[in-house]
ZADO-1210 file (C-alpha; in nm, 4 decimals, padded with zeros to 6 digits):
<atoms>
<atom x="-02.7306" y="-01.6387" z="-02.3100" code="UNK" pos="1"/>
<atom x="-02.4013" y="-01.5266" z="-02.2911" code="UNK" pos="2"/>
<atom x="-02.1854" y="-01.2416" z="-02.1966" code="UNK" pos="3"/>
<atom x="-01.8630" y="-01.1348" z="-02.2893" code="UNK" pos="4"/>
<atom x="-01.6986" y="-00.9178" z="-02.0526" code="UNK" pos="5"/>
<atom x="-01.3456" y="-00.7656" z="-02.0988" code="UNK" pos="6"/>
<atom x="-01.0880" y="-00.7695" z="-01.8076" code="UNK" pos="7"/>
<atom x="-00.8191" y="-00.4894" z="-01.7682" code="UNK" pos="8"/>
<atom x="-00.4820" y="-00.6697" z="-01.7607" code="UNK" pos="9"/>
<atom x="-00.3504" y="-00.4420" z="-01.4382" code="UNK" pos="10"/>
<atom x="-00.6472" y="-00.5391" z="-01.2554" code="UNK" pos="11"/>
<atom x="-00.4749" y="-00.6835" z="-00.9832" code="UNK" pos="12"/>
<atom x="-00.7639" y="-00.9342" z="-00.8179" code="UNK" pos="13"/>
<atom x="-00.9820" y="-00.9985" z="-01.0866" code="UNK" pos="14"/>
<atom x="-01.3488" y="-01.1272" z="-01.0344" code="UNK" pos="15"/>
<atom x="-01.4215" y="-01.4158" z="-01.1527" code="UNK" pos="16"/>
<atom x="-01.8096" y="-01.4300" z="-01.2588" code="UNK" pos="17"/>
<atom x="-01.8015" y="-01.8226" z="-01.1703" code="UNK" pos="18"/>
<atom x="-02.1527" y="-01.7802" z="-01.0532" code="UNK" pos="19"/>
<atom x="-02.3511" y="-01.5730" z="-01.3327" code="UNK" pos="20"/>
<atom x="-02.7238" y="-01.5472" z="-01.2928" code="UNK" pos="21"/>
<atom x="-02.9478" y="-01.8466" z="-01.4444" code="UNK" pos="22"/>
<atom x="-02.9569" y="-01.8723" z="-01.7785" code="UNK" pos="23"/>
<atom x="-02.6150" y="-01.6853" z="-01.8587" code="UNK" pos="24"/>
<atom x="-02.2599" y="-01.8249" z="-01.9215" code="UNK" pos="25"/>
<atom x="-01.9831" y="-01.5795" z="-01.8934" code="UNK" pos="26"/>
<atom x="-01.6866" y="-01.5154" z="-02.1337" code="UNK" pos="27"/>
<atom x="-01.3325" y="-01.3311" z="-01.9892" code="UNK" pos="28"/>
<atom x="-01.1122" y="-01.1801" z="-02.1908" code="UNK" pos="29"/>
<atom x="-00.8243" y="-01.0348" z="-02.0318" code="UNK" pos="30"/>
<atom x="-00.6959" y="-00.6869" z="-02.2545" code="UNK" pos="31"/>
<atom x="-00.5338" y="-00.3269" z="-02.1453" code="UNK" pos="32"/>
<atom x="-00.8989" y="-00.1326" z="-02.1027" code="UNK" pos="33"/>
<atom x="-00.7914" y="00.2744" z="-02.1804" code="UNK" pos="34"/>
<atom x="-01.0564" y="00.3416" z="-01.8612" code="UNK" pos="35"/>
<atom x="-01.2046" y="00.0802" z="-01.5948" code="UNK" pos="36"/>
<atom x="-01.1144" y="-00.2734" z="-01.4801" code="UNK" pos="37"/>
<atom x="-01.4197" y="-00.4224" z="-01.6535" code="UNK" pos="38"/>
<atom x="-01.6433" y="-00.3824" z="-02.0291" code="UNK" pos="39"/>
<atom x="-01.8388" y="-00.5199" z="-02.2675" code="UNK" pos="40"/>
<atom x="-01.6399" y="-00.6490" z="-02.5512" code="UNK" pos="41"/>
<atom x="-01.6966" y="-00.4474" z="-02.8463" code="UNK" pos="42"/>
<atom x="-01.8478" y="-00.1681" z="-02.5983" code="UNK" pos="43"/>
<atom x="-01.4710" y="-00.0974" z="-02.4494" code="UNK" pos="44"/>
<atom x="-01.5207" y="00.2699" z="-02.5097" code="UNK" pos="45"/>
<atom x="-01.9078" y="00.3022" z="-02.4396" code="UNK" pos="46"/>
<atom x="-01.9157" y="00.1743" z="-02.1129" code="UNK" pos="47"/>
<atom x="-01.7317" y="00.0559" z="-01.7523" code="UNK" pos="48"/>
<atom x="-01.7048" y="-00.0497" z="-01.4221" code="UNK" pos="49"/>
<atom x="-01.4042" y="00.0649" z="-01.2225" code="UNK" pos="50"/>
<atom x="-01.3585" y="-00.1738" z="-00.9209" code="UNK" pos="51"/>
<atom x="-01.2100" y="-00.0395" z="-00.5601" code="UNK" pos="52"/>
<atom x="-01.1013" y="-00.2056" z="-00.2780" code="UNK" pos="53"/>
<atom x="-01.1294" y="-00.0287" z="00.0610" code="UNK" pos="54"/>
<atom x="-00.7487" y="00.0084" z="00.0594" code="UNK" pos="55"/>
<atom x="-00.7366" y="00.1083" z="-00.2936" code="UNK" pos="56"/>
<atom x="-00.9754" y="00.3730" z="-00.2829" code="UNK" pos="57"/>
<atom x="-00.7882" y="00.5090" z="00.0446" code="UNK" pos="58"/>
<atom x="-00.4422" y="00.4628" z="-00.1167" code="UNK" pos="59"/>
<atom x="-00.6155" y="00.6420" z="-00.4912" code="UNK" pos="60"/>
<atom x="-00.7134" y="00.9077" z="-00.2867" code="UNK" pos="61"/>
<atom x="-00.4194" y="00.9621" z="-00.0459" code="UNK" pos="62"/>
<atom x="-00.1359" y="00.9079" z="-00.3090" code="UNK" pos="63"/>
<atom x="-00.2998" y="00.9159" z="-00.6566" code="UNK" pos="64"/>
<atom x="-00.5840" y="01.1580" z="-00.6685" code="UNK" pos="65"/>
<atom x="-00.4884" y="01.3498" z="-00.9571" code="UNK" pos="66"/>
<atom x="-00.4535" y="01.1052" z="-01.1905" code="UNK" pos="67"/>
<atom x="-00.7805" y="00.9068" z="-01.0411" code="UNK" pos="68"/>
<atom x="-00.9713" y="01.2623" z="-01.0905" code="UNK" pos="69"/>
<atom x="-00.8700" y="01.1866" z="-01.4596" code="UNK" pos="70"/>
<atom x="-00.9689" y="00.8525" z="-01.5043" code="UNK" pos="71"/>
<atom x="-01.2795" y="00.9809" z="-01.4003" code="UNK" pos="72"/>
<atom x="-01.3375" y="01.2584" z="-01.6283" code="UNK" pos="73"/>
<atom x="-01.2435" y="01.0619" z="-01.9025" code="UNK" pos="74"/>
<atom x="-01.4954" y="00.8038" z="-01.7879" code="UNK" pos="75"/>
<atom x="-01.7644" y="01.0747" z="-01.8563" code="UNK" pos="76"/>
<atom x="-01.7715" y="01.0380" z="-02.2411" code="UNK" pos="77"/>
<atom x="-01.9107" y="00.7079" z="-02.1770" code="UNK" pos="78"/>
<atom x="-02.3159" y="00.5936" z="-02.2124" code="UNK" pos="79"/>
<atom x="-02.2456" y="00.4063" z="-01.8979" code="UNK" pos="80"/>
<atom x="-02.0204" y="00.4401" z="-01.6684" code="UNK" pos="81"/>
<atom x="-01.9609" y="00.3536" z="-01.2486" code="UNK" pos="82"/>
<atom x="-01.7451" y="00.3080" z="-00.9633" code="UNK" pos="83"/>
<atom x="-01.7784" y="-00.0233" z="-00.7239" code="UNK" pos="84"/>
<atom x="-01.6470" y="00.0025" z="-00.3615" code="UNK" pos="85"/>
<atom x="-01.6076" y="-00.3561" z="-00.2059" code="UNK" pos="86"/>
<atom x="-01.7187" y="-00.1683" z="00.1466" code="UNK" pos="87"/>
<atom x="-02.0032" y="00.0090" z="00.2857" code="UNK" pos="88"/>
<atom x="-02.0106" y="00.3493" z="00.3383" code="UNK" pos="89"/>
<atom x="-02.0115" y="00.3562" z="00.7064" code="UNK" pos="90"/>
<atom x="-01.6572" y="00.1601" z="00.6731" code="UNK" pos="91"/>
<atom x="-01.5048" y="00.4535" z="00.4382" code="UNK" pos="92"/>
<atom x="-01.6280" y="00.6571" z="00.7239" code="UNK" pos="93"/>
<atom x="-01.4469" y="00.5201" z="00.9908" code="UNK" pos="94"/>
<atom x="-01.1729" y="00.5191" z="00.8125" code="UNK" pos="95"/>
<atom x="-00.8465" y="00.2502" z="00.6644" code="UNK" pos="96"/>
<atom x="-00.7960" y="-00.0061" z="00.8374" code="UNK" pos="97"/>
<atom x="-00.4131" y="00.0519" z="00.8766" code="UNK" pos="98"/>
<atom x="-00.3821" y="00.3778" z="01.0044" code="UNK" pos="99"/>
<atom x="-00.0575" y="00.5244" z="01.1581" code="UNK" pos="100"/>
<atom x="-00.1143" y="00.8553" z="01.3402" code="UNK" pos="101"/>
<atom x="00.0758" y="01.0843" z="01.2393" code="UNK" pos="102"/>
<atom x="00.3331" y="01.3240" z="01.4583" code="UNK" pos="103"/>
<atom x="00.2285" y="01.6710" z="01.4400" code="UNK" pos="104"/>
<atom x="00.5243" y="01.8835" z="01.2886" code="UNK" pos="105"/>
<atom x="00.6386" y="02.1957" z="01.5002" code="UNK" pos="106"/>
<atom x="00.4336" y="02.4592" z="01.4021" code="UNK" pos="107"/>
<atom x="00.2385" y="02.2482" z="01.1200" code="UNK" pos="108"/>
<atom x="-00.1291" y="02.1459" z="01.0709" code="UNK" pos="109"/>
<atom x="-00.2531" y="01.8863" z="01.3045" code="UNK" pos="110"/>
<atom x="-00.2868" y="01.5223" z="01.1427" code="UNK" pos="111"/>
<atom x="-00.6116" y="01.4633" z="01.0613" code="UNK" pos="112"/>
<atom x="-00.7472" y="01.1186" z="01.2890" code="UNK" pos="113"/>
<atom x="-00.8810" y="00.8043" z="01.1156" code="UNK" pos="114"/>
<atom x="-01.1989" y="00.8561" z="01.1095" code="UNK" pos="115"/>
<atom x="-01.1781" y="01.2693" z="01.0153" code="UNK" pos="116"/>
<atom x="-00.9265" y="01.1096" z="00.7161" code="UNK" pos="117"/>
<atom x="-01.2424" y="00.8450" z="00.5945" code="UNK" pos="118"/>
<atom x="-01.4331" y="01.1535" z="00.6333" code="UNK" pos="119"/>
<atom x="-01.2480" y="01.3921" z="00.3847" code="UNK" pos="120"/>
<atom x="-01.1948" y="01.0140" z="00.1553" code="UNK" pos="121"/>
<atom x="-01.5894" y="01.0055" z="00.1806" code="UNK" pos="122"/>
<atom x="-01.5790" y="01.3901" z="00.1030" code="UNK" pos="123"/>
<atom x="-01.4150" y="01.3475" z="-00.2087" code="UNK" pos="124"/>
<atom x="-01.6247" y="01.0647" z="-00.3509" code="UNK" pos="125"/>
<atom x="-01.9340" y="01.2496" z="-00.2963" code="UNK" pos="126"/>
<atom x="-01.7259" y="01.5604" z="-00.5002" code="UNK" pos="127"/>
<atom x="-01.6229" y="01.3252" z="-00.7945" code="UNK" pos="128"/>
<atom x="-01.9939" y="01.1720" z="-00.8059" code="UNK" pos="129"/>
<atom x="-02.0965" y="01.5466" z="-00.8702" code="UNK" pos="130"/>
<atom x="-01.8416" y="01.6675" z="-01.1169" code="UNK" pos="131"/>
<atom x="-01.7110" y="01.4531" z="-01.3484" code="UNK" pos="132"/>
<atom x="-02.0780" y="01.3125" z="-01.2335" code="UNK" pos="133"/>
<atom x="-01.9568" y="00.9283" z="-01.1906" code="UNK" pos="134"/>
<atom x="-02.1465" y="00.7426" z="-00.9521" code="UNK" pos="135"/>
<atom x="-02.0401" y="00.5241" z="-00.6928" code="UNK" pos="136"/>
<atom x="-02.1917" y="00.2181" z="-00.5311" code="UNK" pos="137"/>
<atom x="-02.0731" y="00.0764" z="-00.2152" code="UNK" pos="138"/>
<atom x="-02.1389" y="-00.3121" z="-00.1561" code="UNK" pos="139"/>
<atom x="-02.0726" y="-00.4909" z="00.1826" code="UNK" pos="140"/>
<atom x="-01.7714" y="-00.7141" z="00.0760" code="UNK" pos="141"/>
<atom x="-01.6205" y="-00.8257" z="-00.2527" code="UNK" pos="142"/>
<atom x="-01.8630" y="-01.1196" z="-00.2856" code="UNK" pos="143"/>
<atom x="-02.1879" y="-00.8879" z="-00.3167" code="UNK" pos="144"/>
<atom x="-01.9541" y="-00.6225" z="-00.4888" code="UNK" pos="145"/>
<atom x="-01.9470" y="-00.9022" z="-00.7922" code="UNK" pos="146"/>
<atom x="-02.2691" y="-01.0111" z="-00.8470" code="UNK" pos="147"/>
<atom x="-02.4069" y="-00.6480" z="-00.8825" code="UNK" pos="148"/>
<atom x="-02.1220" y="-00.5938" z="-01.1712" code="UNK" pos="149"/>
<atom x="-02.2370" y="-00.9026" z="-01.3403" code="UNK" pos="150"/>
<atom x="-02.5840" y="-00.8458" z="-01.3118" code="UNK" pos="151"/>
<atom x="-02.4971" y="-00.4592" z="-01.4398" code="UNK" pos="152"/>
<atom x="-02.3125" y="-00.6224" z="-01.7398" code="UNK" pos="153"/>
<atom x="-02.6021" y="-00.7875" z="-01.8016" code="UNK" pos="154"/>
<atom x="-02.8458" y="-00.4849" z="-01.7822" code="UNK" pos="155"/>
<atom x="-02.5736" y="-00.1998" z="-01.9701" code="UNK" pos="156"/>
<atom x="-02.5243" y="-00.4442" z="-02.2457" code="UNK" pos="157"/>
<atom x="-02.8911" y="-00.3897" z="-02.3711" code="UNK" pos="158"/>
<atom x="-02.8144" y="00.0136" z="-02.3324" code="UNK" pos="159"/>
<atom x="-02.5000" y="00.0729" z="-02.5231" code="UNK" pos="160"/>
</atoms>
């Protein structure tokens, strides 16, 4: 059988889906995706998988939030929709891993530590899982990260 899956063109480290399960041959096509790094062809607006590094999701949180908290909403008028973390939770919750503390300004807040910042990044994943409602799975590395996307391509392509 095969699958055709569509690649966002900014998708900076692409998977590769070298290894599909047996039985199934996989077909890239690399084109700008309006939401997510990764579709069905022909299902582009029906469904997605939007793919997050551990720095990326601390760096879409920290600097791009807003328009991340967009993405997501529009992600919503999808059948199928998800968000894939290459790291476990308890790794979001300790925090990046390049922090640098911050000074605390005269008279300002106190700078949140590393591990109370992977604790309000952690927050606001379990927010935007509630409302827009887009769930998020966390895998232990990249490797396990893409063989649970192509096994989900698999699976939503017999749901759209």
């Amino acid at each position: 059988m095969k699958l055709h899956v569509v690649i966002d063109t900014r998708e900076k480290l692409p998977y590769t889906f070298e290894r599909p399960p047996k039985g199934w041959t996989v077909e890239i096509t690399h084109k700008k995706l309006d939401v997510g790094d990764y579709a069905l062809l022909g299902f582009e607006d029906r469904a997605c998988v939007e793919r997050k590094s551990k720095a990326d999701l601390f760096g879409t949180v920290g600097r791009r939030c807003e328009q991340f908290s967009k993405r997501l909403i529009s992600m919503t008028s999808m059948a199928r929709a998800c968000v894939v973390v290459e790291s476990p939770r308890e790794s979001i919750l300790k925090g990046p891993d390049y922090y640098i503390e911050k000074v605390q300004k005269p008279g300002g807040p106190k700078p949140l530590t590393k591990e109370k910042y992977g604790a309000k990044v952690y927050n606001t994943i379990i927010g935007w899982a509630v409302k827009p409602g887009i769930p998020f799975y966390f895998f232990r590395n990249r490797k396990q990260a893409e063989t649970w996307v192509i096994r989900y391509l698999i699976k939503m392509g017999g749901a759209v």
